[in-house]
C-alpha positions in Angstrom: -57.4 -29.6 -14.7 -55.4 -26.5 -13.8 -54.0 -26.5 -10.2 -55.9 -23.9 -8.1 -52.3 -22.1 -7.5 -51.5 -22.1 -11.0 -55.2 -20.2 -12.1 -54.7 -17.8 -9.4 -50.9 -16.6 -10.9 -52.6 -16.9 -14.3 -55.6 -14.6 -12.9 -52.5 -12.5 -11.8 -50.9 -11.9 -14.8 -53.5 -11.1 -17.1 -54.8 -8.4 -14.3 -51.1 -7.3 -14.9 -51.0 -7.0 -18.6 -54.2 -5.4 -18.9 -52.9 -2.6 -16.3 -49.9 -2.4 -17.8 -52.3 -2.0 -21.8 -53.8 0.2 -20.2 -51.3 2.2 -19.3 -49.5 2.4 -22.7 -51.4 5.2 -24.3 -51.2 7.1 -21.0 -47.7 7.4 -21.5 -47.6 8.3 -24.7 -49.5 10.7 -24.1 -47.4 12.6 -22.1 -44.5 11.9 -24.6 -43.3 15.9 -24.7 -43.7 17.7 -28.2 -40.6 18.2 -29.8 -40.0 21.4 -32.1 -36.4 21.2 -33.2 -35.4 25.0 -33.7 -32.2 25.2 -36.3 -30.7 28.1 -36.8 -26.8 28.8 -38.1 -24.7 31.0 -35.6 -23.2 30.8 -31.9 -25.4 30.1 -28.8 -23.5 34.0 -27.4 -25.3 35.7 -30.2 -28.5 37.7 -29.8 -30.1 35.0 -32.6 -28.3 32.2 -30.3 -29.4 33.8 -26.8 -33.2 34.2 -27.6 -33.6 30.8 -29.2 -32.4 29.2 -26.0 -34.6 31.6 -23.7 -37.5 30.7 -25.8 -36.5 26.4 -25.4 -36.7 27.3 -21.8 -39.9 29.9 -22.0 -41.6 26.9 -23.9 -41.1 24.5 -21.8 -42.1 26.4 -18.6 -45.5 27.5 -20.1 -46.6 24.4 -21.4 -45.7 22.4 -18.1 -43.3 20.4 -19.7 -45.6 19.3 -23.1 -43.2 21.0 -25.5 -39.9 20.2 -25.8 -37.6 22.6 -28.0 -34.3 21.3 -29.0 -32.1 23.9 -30.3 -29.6 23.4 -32.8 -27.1 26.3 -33.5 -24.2 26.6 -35.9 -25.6 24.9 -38.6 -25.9 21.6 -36.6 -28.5 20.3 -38.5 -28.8 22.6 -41.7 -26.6 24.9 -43.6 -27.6 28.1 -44.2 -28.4 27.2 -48.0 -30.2 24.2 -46.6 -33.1 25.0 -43.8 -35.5 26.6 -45.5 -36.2 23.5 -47.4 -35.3 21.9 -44.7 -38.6 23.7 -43.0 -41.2 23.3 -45.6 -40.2 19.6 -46.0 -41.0 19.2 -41.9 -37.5 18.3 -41.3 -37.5 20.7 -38.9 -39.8 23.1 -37.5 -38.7 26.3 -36.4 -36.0 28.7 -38.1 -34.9 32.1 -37.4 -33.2 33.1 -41.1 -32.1 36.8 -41.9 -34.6 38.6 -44.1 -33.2 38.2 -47.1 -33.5 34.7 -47.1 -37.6 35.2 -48.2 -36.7 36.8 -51.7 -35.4 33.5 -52.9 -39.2 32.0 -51.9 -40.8 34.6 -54.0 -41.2 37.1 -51.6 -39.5 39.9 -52.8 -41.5 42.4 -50.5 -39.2 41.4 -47.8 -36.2 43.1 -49.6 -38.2 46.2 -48.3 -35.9 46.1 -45.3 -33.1 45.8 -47.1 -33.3 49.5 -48.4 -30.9 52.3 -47.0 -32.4 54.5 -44.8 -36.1 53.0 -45.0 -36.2 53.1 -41.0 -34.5 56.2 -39.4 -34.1 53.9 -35.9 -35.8 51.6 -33.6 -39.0 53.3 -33.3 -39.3 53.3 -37.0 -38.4 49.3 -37.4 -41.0 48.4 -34.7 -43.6 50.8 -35.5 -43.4 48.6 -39.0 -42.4 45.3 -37.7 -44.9 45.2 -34.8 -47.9 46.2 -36.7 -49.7 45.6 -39.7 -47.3 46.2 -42.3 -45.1 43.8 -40.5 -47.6 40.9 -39.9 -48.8 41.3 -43.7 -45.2 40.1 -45.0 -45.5 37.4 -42.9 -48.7 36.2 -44.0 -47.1 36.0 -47.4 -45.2 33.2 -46.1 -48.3 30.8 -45.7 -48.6 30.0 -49.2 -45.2 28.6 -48.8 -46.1 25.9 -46.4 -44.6 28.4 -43.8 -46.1 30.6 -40.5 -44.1 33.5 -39.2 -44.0 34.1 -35.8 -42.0 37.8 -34.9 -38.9 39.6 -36.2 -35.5 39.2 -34.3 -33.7 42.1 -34.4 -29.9 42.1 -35.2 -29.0 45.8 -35.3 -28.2 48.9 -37.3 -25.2 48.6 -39.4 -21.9 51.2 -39.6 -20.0 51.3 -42.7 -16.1 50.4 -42.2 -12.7 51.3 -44.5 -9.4 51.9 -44.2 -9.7 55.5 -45.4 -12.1 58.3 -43.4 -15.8 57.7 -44.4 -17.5 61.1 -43.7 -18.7 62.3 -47.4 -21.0 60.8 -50.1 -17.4 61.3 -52.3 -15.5 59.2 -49.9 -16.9 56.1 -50.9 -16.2 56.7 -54.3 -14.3 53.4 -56.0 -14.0 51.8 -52.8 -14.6 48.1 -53.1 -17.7 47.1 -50.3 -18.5 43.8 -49.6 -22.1 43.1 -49.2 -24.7 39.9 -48.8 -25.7 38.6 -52.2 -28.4 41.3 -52.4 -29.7 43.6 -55.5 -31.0 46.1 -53.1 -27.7 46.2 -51.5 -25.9 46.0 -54.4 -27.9 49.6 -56.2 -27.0 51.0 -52.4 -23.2 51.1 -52.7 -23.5 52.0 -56.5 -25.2 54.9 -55.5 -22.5 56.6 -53.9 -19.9 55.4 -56.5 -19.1 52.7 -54.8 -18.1 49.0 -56.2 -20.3 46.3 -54.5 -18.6 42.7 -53.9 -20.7 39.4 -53.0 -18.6 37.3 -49.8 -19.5 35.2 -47.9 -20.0 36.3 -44.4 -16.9 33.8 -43.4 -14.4 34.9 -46.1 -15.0 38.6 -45.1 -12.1 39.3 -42.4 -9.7 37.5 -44.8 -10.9 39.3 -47.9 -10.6 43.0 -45.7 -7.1 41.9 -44.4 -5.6 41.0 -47.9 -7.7 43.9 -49.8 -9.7 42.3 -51.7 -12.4 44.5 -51.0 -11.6 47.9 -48.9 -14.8 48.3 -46.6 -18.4 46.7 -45.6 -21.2 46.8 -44.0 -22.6 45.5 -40.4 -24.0 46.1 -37.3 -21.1 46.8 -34.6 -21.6 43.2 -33.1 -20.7 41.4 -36.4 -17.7 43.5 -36.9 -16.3 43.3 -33.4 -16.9 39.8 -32.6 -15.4 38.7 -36.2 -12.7 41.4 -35.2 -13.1 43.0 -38.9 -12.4 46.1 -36.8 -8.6 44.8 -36.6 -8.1 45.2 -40.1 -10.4 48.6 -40.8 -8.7 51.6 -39.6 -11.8 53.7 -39.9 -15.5 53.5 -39.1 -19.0 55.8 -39.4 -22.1 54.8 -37.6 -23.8 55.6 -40.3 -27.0 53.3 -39.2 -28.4 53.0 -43.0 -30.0 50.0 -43.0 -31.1 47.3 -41.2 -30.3 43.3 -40.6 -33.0 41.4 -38.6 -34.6 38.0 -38.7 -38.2 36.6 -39.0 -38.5 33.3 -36.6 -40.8 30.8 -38.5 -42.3 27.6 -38.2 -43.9 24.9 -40.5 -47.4 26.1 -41.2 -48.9 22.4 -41.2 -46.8 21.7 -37.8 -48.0 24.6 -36.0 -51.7 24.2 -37.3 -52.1 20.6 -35.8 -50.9 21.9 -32.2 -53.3 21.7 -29.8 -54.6 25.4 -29.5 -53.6 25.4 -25.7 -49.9 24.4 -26.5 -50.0 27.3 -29.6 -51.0 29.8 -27.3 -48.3 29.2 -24.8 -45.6 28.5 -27.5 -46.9 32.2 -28.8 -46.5 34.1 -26.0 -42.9 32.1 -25.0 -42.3 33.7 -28.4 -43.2 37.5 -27.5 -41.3 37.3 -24.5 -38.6 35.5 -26.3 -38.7 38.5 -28.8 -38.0 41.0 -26.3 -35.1 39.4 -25.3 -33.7 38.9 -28.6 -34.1 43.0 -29.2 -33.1 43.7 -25.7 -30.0 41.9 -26.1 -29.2 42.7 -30.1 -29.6 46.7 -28.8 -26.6 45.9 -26.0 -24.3 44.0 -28.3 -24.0 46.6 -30.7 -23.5 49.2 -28.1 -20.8 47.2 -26.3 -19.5 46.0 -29.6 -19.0 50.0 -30.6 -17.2 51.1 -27.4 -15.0 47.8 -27.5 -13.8 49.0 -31.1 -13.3 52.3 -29.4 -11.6 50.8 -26.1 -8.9 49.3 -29.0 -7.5 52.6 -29.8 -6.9 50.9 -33.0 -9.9 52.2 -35.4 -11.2 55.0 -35.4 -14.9 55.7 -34.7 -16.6 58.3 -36.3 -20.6 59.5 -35.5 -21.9 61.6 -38.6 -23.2 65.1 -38.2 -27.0 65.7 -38.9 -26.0 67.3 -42.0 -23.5 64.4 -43.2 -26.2 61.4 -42.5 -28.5 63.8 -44.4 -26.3 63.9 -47.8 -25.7 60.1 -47.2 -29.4 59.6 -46.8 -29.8 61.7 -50.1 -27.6 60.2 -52.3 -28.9 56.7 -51.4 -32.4 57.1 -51.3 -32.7 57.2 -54.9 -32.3 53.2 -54.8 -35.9 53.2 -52.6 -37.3 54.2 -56.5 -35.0 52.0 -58.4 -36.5 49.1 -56.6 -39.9 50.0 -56.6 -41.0 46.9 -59.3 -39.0 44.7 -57.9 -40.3 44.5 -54.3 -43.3 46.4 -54.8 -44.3 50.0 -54.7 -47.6 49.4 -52.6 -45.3 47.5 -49.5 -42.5 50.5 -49.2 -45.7 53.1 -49.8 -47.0 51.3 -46.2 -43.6 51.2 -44.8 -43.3 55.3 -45.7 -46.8 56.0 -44.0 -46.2 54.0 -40.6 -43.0 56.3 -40.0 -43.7 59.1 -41.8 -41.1 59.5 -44.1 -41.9 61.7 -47.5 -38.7 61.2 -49.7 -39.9 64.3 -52.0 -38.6 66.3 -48.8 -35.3 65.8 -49.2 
């Protein structure tokens, strides 16, 4: 026989245990989400700012159930390595450049790699907010993949050590560019002699002469401080850099529809950030390389841009098969731009 002390502690602790079972998959259930968000430059970028806004954003919209852990400079992934990385779940958010869908078999996305496709901001959104812009994106679904918005970096200038003002002064210079055949049939067009670098060996390659000039917005030119070794630049705004901020499709399909809706509008405002910001870097970038005294900035007439714009615009045709004539068509009607006019 038990001892009438010993049944009641017994009585006790299986009340306790069963509480306590009980309570198990209450707590898991408030276990947070996690989205890890990789991406491969510096928290004091635009790319770097917004991601961290939109961790924040998240978390605040969905009452603490999602939990995004950024990752910047390549933390977790190379540049090479998070795309994979993505459609393997590894992680599941990314924020590449453009460029980085051609490689997936999306070639339509080289679209905004053409010079002079978008004549300024209200061009690029007019595309990137509508329906031209949200069709590229659903091209990424067949590759395990969702896209979200498009990041803006910025507008590049052209930089050399020589005076770029004229189609002819371009002529034999050596230009660095992104691994890009759209960029690459750019600086051919005005006699030019494109060179693949890696971002990181640019400054270097510009100091020693390697290569005489590149392209970039005024943010990645100041805060690599190419502008230290390039006596000259023209803000010449030919083409654009931006990113598209994606997520694993079959990661964002099994969220909750509550949790997606939040995490989507944490991601519009987070997208307004990321533009807001991009737009004052370059600014302050430009009158920073100014402030130095040591390059000179130079902003092209009407008539100059035009002739730059003329020469170059040739390469929207030369592409044409290679990204697709029906995706640069849509691009032309959304900002109106007839290239038989010029």
């Amino acid at each position: 026989m038990i001892p009438l002390g010993s049944t009641r502690l017994l009585r006790r602790s299986v009340i306790s245990l069963a509480l306590a079972a009980a309570c198990v998959p209450a707590a898991f259930a408030q276990a947070p989400i996690v989205i890890k968000f990789s991406h491969v430059v510096a928290n004091d970028t635009p790319k770097g700012r917004a991601a961290d806004f939109f961790a924040k954003r998240a978390a605040e919209l969905t009452k603490g159930r999602v939990k995004v852990e950024v990752y910047p400079n390549s933390q977790l992934y190379k540049d090479k390595e998070e795309m994979e990385a993505l459609q393997l779940g590894s992680v599941q958010m990314l924020a590449p450049s453009l460029s980085k869908f051609a490689p997936l078999g999306v070639k339509e996305f080289e679209a905004f790699d053409l010079p002079f496709i978008f004549d300024d901001y209200a061009d690029l959104h007019a595309v990137t907010n509508g329906p031209v812009g949200q069709k590229l994106l659903k091209k990424l679904e067949s590759r395990g993949i969702t896209g979200l918005a498009y990041w803006d970096n910025g507008f590049k200038v052209m930089s050399a050590n020589k005076p770029l003002r004229s189609v002819e002064d371009y002529k034999g210079l050596k230009m660095r560019i992104q691994s890009s055949k759209v960029l690459d049939a750019q600086m051919r067009a005005v006699g030019a002699m494109p060179q693949v670098l890696a971002f990181s060996e640019t400054y270097q390659a510009l100091q020693t002469g390697v290569v005489d000039g590149t392209e970039n917005p005024p943010s990645n030119l100041y805060t690599q401080k190419m502008n230290e070794v390039q006596k000259h630049v023209s803000v010449t705004n030919h083409g654009y850099l931006g990113y598209a901020v994606v997520v694993n499709k079959k990661f964002w399909d099994g969220l909750p529809p509550d949790i997606r809706a939040a995490l989507t509008k944490a991601m519009a405002d987070s997208t307004k950030v990321a533009n807001e910001v991009a737009l004052k870097d370059n600014q302050d970038a430009l009158a920073a390389v100014k402030a130095t005294g040591k390059t000179t900035v130079h902003q092209p007439s009407i008539g100059e841009r035009f002739l730059l714009k003329k020469a170059m615009i040739p390469v929207h045709k030369q592409m044409a098969s290679r990204i697709g004539q029906e995706t640069i068509d849509e691009i032309y009607k959304v900002t109106g731009f007839d290239p038989s006019k010029l």
